[in-house]
N, C-alpha and C positions, 0 to 999 in steps of 0.2 A: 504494500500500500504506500503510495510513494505522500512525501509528506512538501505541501505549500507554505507551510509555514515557515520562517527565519528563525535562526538558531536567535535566543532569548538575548542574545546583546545587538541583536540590531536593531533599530526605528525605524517607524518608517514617517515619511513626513511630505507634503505637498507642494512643489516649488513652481513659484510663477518665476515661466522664464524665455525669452522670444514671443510674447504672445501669447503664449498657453498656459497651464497648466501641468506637471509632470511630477506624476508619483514616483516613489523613489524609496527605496530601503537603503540603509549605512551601516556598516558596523566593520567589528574587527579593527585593528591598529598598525601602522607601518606603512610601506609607498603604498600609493593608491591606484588601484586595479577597477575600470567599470565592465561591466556586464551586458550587453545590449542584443536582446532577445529578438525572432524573428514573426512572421506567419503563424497562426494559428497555436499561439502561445503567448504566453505575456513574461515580465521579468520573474513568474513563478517557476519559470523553466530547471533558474538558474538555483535552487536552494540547498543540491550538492556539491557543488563545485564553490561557491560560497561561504557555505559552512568550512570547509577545506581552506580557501586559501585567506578568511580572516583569522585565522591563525599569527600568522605573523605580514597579516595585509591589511589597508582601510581598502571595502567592498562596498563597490556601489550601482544595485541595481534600477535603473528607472527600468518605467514601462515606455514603451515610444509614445505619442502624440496620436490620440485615436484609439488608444489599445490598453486591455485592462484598467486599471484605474487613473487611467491619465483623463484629461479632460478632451470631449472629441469636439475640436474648432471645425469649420466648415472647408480650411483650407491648411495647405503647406503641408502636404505627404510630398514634395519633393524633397528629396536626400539632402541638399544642401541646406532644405531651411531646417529639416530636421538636426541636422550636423549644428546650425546653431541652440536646436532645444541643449543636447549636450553640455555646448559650452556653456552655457545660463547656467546649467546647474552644478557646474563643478565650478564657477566663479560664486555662487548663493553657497557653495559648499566653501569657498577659500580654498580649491584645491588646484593646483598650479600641473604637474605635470602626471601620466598616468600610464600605467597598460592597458590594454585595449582589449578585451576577448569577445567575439560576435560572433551569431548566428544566424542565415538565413538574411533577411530583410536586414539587421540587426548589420551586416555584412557590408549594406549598404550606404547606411548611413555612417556605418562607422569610417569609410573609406575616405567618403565626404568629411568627416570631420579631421581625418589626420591628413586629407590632402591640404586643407588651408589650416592648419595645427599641426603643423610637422613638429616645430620645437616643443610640441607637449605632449607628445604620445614617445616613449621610449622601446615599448616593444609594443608586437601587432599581430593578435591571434584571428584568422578567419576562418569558419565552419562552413562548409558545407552549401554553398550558393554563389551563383556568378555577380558579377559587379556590373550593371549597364554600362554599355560601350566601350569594357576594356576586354582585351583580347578577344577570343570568337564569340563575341556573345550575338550577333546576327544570326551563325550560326544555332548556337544551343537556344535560341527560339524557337528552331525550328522541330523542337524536340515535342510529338504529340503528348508528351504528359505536364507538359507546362502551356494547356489551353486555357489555363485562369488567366494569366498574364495579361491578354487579350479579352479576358470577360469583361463585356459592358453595357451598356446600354441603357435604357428607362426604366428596363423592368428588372434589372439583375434583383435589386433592396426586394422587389416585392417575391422573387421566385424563393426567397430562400426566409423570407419572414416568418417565425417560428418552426424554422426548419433549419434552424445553424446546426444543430448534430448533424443532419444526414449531409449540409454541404461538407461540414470541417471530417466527418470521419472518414471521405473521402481522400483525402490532404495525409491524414494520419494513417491509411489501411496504403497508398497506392509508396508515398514514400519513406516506408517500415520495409524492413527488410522481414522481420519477423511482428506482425500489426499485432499479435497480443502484447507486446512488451509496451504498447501505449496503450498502459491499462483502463480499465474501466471508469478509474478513480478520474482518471488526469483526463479523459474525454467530457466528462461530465462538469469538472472544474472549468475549462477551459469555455466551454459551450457555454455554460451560462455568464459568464465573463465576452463573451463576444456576444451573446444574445443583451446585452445593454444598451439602450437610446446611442443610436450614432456607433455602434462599435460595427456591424457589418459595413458602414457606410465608410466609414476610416480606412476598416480593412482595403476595401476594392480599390479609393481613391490609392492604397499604399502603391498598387499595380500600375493606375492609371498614370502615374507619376514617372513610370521607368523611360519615354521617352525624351522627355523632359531633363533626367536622371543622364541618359547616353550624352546626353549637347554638354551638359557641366561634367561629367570625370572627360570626355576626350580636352575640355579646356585646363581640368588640372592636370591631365595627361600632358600636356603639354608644356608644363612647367617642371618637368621633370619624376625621374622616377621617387617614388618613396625612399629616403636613407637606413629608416630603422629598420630590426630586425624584424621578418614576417614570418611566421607559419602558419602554412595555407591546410588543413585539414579537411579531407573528405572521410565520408563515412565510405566503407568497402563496398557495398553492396549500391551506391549512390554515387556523385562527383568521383570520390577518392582520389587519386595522384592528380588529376585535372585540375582539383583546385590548385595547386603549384602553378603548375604550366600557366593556368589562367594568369594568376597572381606575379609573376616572372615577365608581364605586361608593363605591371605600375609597380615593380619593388625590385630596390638591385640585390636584397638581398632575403632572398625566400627560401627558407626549407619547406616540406614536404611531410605532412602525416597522414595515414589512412589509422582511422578506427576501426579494429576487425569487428567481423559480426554484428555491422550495425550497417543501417538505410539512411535516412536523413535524419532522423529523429534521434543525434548520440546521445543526449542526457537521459532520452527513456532505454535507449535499447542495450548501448554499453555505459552508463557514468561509469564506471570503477578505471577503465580503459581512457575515458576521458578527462576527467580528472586529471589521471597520472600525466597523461602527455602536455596538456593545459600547464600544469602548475611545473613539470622539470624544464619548460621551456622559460617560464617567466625567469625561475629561479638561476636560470644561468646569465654569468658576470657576462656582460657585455664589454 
């Protein structure tokens, strides 16, 4: 039964920051690490890999902008203004420079944030999801299982109005490698957390954003590559060594992790595997 809850030293607390709202958990002690969750999950994703590395870390997970308990504005799911919610709230936090761990969507914004923040991200963990308009990503559009990307329309809000389970466990059954390990508990969590006023609406605008998304990374692309260290992590049965390859676009200096035994989903399907890799990576002297 996997548990949502922060380990009992962290708060959580509500920061206005770029224009919104964004909830946010803290805890733990020493350099600061954030956390920045993707699709069809909210910063609840992260509450093993957190508990772990506030150990001898300050952890800090928002939700993005739209999603779980952030506040859903009408606009600004492009990556870049997202990449400012970020910075609002590590300026509202007094926290000057950080490591970066992301997931999915989480992926995206976070790229945006350390491609105009290079001097404050020191290291740069990405999971499991391509970055609009850097390396093939025309390409991996063209992949039939990412026909959400593309969902749009008048009617999308109303096809799926109280029907978030059957769109989301779609999402969670097609990129699992093994779909019971996105247990019963965390579909049920999740769903009623995206079934809130404006959360499906957020969601889809998060997609609608990615053209938009390509125009601004090929403009940071073009200011050069990322300095700090990256590791690009795919899940084996999902992206895997690709995310490198992808990431070896915008970083000069990128390793390479697959998660065994896992889809897209690695905090449900492998955390113990995740984890490990996550936190020996931070922990090593630059």
């Amino acid at each position: 039964m996997p548990s949502f809850d922060f380990p009992s030293g962290f708060r959580m607390q509500d920061i206005s920051a770029n224009g919104t709202i964004i909830h946010v958990r803290v805890g733990g002690s020493g350099p600061a690490v954030v956390l920045l969750h993707g699709y069809g999950e909210t910063g609840d994703m992260w509450v093993p890999l957190a508990e772990d590395l506030a150990r001898n870390r300050t952890v800090v997970v928002p939700d993005l902008r739209g999603m779980g308990l952030s506040s859903k504005p009408a606009g600004g799911f492009d990556k870049k203004t997202q990449a400012g919610d970020v910075a609002g709230v590590l300026d509202a936090l007094k926290i000057d420079r950080v490591d970066l761990v992301t997931h999915d969507i989480g992926n995206m914004v976070g790229y945006a944030f350390v491609a105009q923040h290079r001097d404050r991200v020191t290291r740069f963990v990405l999971i499991d999801a391509p970055v609009p308009g850097v390396g093939p990503w025309e390409e991996i559009l063209k992949n039939p299982l990412l026909w959400h990307f593309r969902f749009g329309g008048p009617d999308m809000e109303r096809l799926v109005a109280g029907r978030e389970r059957i769109y989301l466990d779609r999402f969670w059954n097609e990129f699992s490698a093994t779909p019971a390990r996105f247990s019963e508990a965390a579909r049920e969590h999740y769903s009623r957390l995206y079934a809130l006023p404006g959360a499906m609406h957020s969601g889809f605008m998060q997609f609608a954003a990615f053209d938009q998304d390509a125009i601004d990374n090929q403009a940071f692309l073009a200011k050069g590559k990322l300095p700090m260290p990256v590791l690009a992590i795919g899940g084996e049965k999902s992206f895997g060594a690709t995310m490198a390859d992808i990431m070896r676009f915008a970083a000069s200096d990128v390793r390479a992790g697959v998660i065994p035994d896992s889809g897209h989903w690695i905090m449900e399907e492998n955390p113990s595997a995740t984890i490990a890799m996550v936190r020996a990576f931070l922990d090593t002297k630059i």
